[in-house]
MARLOLUM-628847 format. One record per residue (C-alpha): residue in one letter; x, y, z. Coordinates in steps of 0.2 Angstrom, whole numbers, plus 5000, padded with zeros to 4 digits. Example, Ala and Ser with C-alpha at 12.3 -4.5 7.8 and 13.67 -1.06 7.14 Angstrom:
BEGIN
<loro code="A" px="5062" py="4978" pz="5039"/>
<loro code="S" px="5068" py="4995" pz="5036"/>
% end
This chain:
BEGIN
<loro code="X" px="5038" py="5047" pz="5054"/>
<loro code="X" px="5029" py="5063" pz="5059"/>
<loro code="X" px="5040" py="5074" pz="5045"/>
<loro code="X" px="5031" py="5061" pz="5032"/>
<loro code="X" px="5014" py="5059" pz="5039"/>
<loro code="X" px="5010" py="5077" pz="5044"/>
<loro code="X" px="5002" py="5081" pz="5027"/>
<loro code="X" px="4985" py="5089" pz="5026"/>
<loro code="X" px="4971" py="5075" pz="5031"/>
<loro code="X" px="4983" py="5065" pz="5040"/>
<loro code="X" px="4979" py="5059" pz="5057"/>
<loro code="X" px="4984" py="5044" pz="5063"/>
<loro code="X" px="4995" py="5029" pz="5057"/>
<loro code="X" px="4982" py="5016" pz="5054"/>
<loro code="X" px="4997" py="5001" pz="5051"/>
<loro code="X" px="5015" py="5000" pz="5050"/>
<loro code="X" px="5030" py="4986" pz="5044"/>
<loro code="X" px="5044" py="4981" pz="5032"/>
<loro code="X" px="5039" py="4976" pz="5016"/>
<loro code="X" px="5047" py="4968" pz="4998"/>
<loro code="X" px="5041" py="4979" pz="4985"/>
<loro code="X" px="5046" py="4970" pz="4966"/>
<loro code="X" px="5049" py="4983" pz="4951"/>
<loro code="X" px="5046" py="4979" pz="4933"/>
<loro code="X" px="5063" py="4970" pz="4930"/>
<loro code="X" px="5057" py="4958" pz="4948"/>
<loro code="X" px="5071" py="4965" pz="4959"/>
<loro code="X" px="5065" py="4965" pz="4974"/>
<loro code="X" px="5070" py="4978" pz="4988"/>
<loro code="X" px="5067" py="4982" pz="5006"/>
<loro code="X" px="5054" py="4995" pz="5012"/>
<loro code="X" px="5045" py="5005" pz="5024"/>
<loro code="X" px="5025" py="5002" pz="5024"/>
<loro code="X" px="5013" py="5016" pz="5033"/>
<loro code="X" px="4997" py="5017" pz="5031"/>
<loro code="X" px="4988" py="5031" pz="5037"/>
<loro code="X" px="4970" py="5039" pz="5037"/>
<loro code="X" px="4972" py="5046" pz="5019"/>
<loro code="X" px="4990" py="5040" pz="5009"/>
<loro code="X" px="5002" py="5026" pz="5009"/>
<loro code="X" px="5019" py="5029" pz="5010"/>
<loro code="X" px="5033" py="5021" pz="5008"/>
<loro code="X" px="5050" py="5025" pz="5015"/>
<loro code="X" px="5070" py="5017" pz="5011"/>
<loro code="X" px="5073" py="5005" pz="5025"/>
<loro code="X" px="5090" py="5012" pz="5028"/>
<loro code="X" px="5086" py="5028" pz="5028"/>
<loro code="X" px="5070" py="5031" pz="5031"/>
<loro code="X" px="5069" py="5041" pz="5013"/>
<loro code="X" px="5053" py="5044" pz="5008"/>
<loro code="X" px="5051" py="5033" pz="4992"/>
<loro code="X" px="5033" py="5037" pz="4987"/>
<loro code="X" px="5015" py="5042" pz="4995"/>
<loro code="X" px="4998" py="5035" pz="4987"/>
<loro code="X" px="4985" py="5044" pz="4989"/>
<loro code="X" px="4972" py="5032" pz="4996"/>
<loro code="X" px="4958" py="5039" pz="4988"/>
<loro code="X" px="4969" py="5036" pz="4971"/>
<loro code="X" px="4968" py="5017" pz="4971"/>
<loro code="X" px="4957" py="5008" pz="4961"/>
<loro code="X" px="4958" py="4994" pz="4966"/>
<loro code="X" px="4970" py="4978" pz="4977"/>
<loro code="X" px="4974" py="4962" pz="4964"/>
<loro code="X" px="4976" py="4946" pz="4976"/>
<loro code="X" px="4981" py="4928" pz="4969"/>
<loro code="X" px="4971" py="4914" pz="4974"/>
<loro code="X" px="4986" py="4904" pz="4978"/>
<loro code="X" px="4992" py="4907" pz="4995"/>
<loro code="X" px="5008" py="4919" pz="4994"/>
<loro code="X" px="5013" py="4938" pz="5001"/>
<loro code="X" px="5009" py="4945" pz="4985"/>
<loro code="X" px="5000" py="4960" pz="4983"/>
<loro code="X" px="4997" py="4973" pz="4968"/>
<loro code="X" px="4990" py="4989" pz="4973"/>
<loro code="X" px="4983" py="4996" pz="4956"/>
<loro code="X" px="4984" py="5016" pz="4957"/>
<loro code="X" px="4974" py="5028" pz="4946"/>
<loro code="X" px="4986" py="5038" pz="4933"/>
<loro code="X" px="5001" py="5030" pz="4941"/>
<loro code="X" px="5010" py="5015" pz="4939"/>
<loro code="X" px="5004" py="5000" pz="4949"/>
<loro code="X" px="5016" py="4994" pz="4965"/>
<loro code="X" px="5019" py="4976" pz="4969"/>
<loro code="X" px="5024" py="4970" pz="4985"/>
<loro code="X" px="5025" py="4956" pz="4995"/>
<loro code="X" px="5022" py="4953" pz="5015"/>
<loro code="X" px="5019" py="4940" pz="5026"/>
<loro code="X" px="5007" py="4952" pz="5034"/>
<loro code="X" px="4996" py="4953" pz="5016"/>
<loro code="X" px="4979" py="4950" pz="5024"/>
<loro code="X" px="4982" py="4964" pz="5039"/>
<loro code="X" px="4988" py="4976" pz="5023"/>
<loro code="X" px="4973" py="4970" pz="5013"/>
<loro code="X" px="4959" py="4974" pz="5029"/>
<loro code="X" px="4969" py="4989" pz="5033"/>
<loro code="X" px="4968" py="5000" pz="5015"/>
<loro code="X" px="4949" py="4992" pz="5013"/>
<loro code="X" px="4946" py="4999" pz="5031"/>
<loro code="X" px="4954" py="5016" pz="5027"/>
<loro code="X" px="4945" py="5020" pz="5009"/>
<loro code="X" px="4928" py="5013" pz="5014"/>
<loro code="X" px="4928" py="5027" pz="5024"/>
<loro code="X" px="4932" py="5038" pz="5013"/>
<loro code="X" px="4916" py="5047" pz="5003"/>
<loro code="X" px="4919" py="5036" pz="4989"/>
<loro code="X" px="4916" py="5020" pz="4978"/>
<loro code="X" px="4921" py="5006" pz="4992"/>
<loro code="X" px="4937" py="4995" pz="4986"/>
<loro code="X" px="4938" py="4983" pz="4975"/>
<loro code="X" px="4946" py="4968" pz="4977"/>
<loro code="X" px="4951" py="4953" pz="4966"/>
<loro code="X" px="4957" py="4937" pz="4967"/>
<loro code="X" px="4966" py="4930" pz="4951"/>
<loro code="X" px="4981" py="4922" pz="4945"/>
<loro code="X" px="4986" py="4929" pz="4931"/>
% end
């Protein structure tokens, strides 16, 4: 963990668990989620592979459904979007809100919409 999370800005790990992320074609596959003070990453859950890292200060916004569900779409800024599912969502949700509120930005949107 400390080999991923040891970029500059990076002081704690803020939340931490296995998570389904579902690509364009809805296969679903097993991941890593952590959540530091500044990036997400996300890491093979096999191999602990890092997979990708989200700046946090690069999401524009979460997308929620209204219906009760794990889903959760995290819409990034001049990347492509990433859809995963938890059982945890509402933790995930507090947490990044949390994290880029105290960031010197825009607070985070969220939305609620089934669509």
């Amino acid at each position: 963990l400390m080999q991923f999370t040891s970029k500059p800005g990076d002081k704690e790990v803020v939340f931490a668990d296995s998570i389904v992320k579902v690509n364009r074609e809805g296969q679903i596959k097993r991941l890593i989620l952590i959540i530091t003070n500044v990036a997400i990453y996300t890491l093979d859950n096999r191999w602990c592979n890092l997979k990708r890292r989200i700046s946090l200060s690069d999401i524009e916004r979460l997308h929620l459904s209204e219906v009760n569900d794990n889903f959760l779409a995290i819409v990034v800024r001049n990347e492509y979007d990433y859809l995963l599912a938890s059982t945890r969502k509402s933790e995930i949700v507090n947490v990044l809100v949390t994290a880029v509120n105290n960031m010197p930005r825009a607070p985070l949107e969220v939305s609620y919409k089934n669509r």
